[in-house]
N, C-alpha and C positions, 0 to 999 in steps of 0.2 A: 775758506774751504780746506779740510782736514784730507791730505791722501796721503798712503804708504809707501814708501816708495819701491821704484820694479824695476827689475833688472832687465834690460832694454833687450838681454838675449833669448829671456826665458818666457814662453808664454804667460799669458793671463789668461789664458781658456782655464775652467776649473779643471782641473785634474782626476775624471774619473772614467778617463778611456788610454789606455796602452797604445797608444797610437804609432805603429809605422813607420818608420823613418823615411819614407815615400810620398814623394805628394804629387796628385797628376793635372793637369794642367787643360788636358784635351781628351778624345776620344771618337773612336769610329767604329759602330759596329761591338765586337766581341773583345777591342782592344781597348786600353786603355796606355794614356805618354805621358810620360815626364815632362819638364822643362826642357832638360838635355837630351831627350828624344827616345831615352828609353821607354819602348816596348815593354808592356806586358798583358796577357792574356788573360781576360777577366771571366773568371769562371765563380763569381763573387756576385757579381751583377747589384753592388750597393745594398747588401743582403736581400737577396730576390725581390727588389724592385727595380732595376732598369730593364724591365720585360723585354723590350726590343731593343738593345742597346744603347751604344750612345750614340747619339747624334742622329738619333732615324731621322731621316727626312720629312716623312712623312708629319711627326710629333713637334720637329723643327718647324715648319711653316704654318703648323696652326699655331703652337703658341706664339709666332711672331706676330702673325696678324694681328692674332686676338689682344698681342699685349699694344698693338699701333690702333687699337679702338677703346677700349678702356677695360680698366683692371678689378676694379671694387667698386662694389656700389650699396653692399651690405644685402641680407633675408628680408631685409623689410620693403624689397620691389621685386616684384619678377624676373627672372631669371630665366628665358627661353634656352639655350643650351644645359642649363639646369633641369630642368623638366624632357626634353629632350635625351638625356643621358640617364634618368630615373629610368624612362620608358623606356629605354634600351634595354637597363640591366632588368628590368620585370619582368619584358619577353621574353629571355632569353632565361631566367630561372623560374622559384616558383614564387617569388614577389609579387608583394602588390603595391605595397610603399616603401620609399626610400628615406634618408638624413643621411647629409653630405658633412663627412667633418673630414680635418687636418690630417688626420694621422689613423693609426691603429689603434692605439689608446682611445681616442676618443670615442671610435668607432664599439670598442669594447663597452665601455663608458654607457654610451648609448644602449647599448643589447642589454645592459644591467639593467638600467632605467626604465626599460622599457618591457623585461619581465616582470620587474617588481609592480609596475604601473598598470600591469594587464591583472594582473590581482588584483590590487587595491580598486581599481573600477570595478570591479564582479563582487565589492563589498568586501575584501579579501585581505585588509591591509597586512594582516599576521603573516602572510605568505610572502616573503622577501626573501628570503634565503638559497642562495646559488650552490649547489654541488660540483666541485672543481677534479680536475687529478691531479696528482704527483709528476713532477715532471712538466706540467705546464708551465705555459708563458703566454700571458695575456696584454704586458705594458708595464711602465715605469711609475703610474699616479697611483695615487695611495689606493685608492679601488683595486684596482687593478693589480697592484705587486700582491694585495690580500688573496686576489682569485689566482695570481699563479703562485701561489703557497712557497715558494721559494727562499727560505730562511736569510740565505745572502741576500737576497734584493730587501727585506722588510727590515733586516736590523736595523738599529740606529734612527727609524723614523716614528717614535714612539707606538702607541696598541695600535694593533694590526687591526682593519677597518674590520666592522661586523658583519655578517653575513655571507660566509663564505667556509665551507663544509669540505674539507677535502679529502681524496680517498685513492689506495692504491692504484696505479692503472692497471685496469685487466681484473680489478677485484672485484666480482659481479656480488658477491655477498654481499662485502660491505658496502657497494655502492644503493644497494635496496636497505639494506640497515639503518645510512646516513639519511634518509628517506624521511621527515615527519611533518606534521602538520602547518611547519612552517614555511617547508620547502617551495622555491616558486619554479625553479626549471634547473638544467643541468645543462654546463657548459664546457666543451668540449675539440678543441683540433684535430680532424679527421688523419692528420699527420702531425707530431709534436714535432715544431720545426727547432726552437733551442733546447728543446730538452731532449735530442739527438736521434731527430730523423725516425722515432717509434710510431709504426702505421698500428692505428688502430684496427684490427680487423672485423671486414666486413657486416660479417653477422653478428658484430658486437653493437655499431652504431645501426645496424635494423633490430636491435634489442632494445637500444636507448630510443630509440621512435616508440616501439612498442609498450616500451615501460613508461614514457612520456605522456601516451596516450589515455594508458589503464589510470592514473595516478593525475591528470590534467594538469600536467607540468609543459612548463615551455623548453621547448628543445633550442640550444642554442648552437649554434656552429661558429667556429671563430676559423676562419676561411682566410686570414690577413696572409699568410705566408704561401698557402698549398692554393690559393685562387686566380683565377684570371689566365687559365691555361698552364699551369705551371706544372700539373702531372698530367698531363698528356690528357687531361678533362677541360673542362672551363670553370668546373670546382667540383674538387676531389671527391664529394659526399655523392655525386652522379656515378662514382665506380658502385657505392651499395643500394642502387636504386631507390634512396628514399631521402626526404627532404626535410630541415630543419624549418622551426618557427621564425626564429629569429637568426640574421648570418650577419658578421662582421667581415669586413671584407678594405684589403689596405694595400699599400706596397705594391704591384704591378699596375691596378689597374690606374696609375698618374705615370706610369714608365719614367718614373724617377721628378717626377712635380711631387711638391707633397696633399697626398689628397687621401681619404677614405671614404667608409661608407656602414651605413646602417639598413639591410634590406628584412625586410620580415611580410609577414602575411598580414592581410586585413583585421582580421580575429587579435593577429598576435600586440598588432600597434594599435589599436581602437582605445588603449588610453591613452595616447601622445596626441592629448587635444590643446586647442591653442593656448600656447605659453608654455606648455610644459619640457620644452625644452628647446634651446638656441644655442647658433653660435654665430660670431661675427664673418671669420672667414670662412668658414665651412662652405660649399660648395660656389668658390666666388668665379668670376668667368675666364679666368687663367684657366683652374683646376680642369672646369667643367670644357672649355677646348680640347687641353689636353684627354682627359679622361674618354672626349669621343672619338677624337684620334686614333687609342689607344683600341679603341673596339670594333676599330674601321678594320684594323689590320687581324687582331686576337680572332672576330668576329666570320672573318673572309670565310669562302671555303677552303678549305683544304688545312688552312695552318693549322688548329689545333691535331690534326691527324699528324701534320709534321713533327709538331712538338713529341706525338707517341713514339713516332719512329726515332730521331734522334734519341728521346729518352732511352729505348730498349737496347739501340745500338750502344752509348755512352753504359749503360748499364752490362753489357757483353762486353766491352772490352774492358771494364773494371773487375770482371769474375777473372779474367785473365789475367790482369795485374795482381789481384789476390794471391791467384794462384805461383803466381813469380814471386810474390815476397809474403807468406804466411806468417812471416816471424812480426811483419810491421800490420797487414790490414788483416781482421780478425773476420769485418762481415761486409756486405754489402745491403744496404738499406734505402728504403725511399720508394718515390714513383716518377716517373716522368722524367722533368729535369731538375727534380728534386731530390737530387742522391745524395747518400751520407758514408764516407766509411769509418767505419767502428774500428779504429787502433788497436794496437796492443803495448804500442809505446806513444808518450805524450801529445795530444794533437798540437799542443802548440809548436812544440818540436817541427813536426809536419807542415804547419802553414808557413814557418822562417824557411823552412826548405824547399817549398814549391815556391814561395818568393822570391829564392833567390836561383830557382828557374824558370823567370818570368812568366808567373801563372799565379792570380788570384783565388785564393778558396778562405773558407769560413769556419772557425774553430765552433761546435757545438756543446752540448753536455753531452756526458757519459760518452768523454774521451770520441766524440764524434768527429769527423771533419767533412763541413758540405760541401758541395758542388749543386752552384746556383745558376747558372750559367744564362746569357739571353736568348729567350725563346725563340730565336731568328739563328742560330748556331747550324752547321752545315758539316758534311763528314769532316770537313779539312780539320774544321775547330774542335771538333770529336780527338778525332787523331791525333792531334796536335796537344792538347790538354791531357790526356794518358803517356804519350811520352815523355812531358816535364813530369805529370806523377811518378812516373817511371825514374825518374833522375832524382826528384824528392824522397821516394821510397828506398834508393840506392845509397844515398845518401846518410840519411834514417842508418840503413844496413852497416855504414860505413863505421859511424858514432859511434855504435853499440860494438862494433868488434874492436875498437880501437883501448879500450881500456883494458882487455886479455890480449893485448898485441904487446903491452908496453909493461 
């Protein structure tokens, strides 16, 4: 057997993450430890997946249980906390059927599939063609890097998949232009989480329903980041009163298990007939534990009303922060606990400087920096995360005078 040899110090993970010089070990709650017991303040929350922190109790003892009964058993038996946890998320949106996959990508995957597939049953097959925007992010698989049109992500993996139309955001011409007979639906983030925190406004996605409608396109929503209580809704597209065909949906709702989801209307999934599509792990009874757990609490009363208030307050005292350092935050962006500030100096710059005052946040596009924080956060952890910004920001200040100082 043939091996290269590796240098015992240096990783063997591929190298296509910038990783941290930090690695933690534990967690409780809003915090996040070291080995050596440093503290720091996660306002990162595992890029807006650990909805309820770490270590809720709650999420702890279902999945303990459920991993002391058994863990896989594969799609092809029934799954009662599976069907269970579908029926959950239907009541509670406008669903009617669910697919349980891995990740957000897949869950993307699936809403492609399943526009293209609602054509092609109405005799339609010409009609595959997805209308995307600039600025999106949809996943890393070859599908997927095509629908978030994103040049850095597609280089180097030969043609870029077919079917996939993209157009400026906010460009309502050319999004009726890109429009032809082979079009099968438009898909779209009610909030573009990496492509830096840009809300779509309201009367533009009751536009894309309306144009959906006229034109018998499938309307997709890709809900993986801004879902599961995360803007002070249970999913975002409820602030414009009106509902997509088809939603993807990832990232909170497993509170950091890896789990997604495919939810759509009757109409919209009536051609996902059997075999047309599978996965092995997708909705296995880990996920599906966790994932009801995770509803028990998102679900309660009162929480999502908390998540609004938190969110409005963390959003007021960051207009404040603004206003103390204009030369560093340029805007404030977002909904909920889904905020973003828009720089005027480097965000990476910014994230090494709230790092190294023990507080996690998350580098964006268009020089964004977010703040993810878990949906269980309280005035203290408000407060508390504005003044290391406060010290990051100063910081920031500090850099920048320092080369006309010398």
């Amino acid at each position: 057997m043939n091996s290269s040899p590796v240098d015992a110090s240096a990783s063997v993970l591929l190298p296509t993450y910038a990783r941290a010089p930090v690695a933690f070990v534990r967690g409780q709650g809003a915090w996040a430890e070291t080995e050596s017991g440093q503290r720091y303040l996660d306002f990162g929350a595992g890029i807006a997946v650990n909805a309820l922190g770490h270590a809720h109790p709650h999420l702890v003892a279902a999945l303990t249980e459920q991993a002391s009964r058994i863990w896989h058993t594969s799609n092809l038996y029934t799954m009662p906390d599976g069907e269970k946890l579908a029926r959950r998320l239907c009541e509670a949106t406008f669903a009617a059927r669910v697919f349980f996959t891995n990740s957000g990508a897949e869950a993307n995957e699936c809403a492609i599939k399943m526009a293209r597939k609602h054509h092609a049953a109405k005799g339609e097959p010409e009609r595959f063609r997805i209308i995307t925007f600039e600025g999106a992010f949809h996943g890393r698989t070859l599908a997927t890097i095509a629908a978030g049109g994103q040049q850095k992500y597609i280089d180097g993996f030969g043609p870029k998949v077919d079917g996939f139309d993209q157009v400026a955001f906010g460009d309502h011409d050319a999004l009726k232009a890109a429009i032809t007979p082979e079009t099968a639906g438009i898909m779209i983030e009610p909030i573009q989480g990496e492509g830096g925190l840009r809300s779509v406004p309201f009367q533009c996605l009751r536009g894309l329903r309306e144009l959906c409608d006229e034109r018998g396109l499938m309307l997709i929503f890709d809900e993986i980041q801004t879902g599961v209580g995360r803007t002070g809704k249970f999913f975002a597209h409820e602030f414009c009163g009106v509902t997509p065909d088809i939603m993807s949906i990832a990232k909170g709702i497993g509170g950091g298990f890896p789990m997604g989801a495919c939810l759509a209307t009757e109409d919209a999934a009536a051609g996902m007939t059997l075999g047309s599509h599978g996965t092995t792990f997708g909705g296995n009874p880990l996920a599906m534990a966790v994932g009801n757990a995770v509803l028990d609490i998102v679900l309660a009363e009162g929480f999502i009303a908390h998540v609004a208030r938190m969110g409005l307050r963390l959003r007021q005292s960051l207009a404040e922060l603004k206003d103390r350092h204009p030369e560093v935050i340029e805007e404030i962006r977002g909904e909920g606990l889904m905020l973003g500030l828009k720089l005027r100096t480097p965000n990476t710059d910014f994230v090494a400087e709230a790092r190294a005052q023990g507080l996690l946040v998350v580098a964006a596009g268009d020089n964004v920096v977010r703040l993810l924080p878990p949906l269980i956060i309280g005035d203290a952890e408000v407060a508390e995360a504005v003044a290391r910004l406060g010290g990051a920001a100063r910081a920031v200040e500090a850099a920048l005078a320092r080369p006309a100082a010398e």
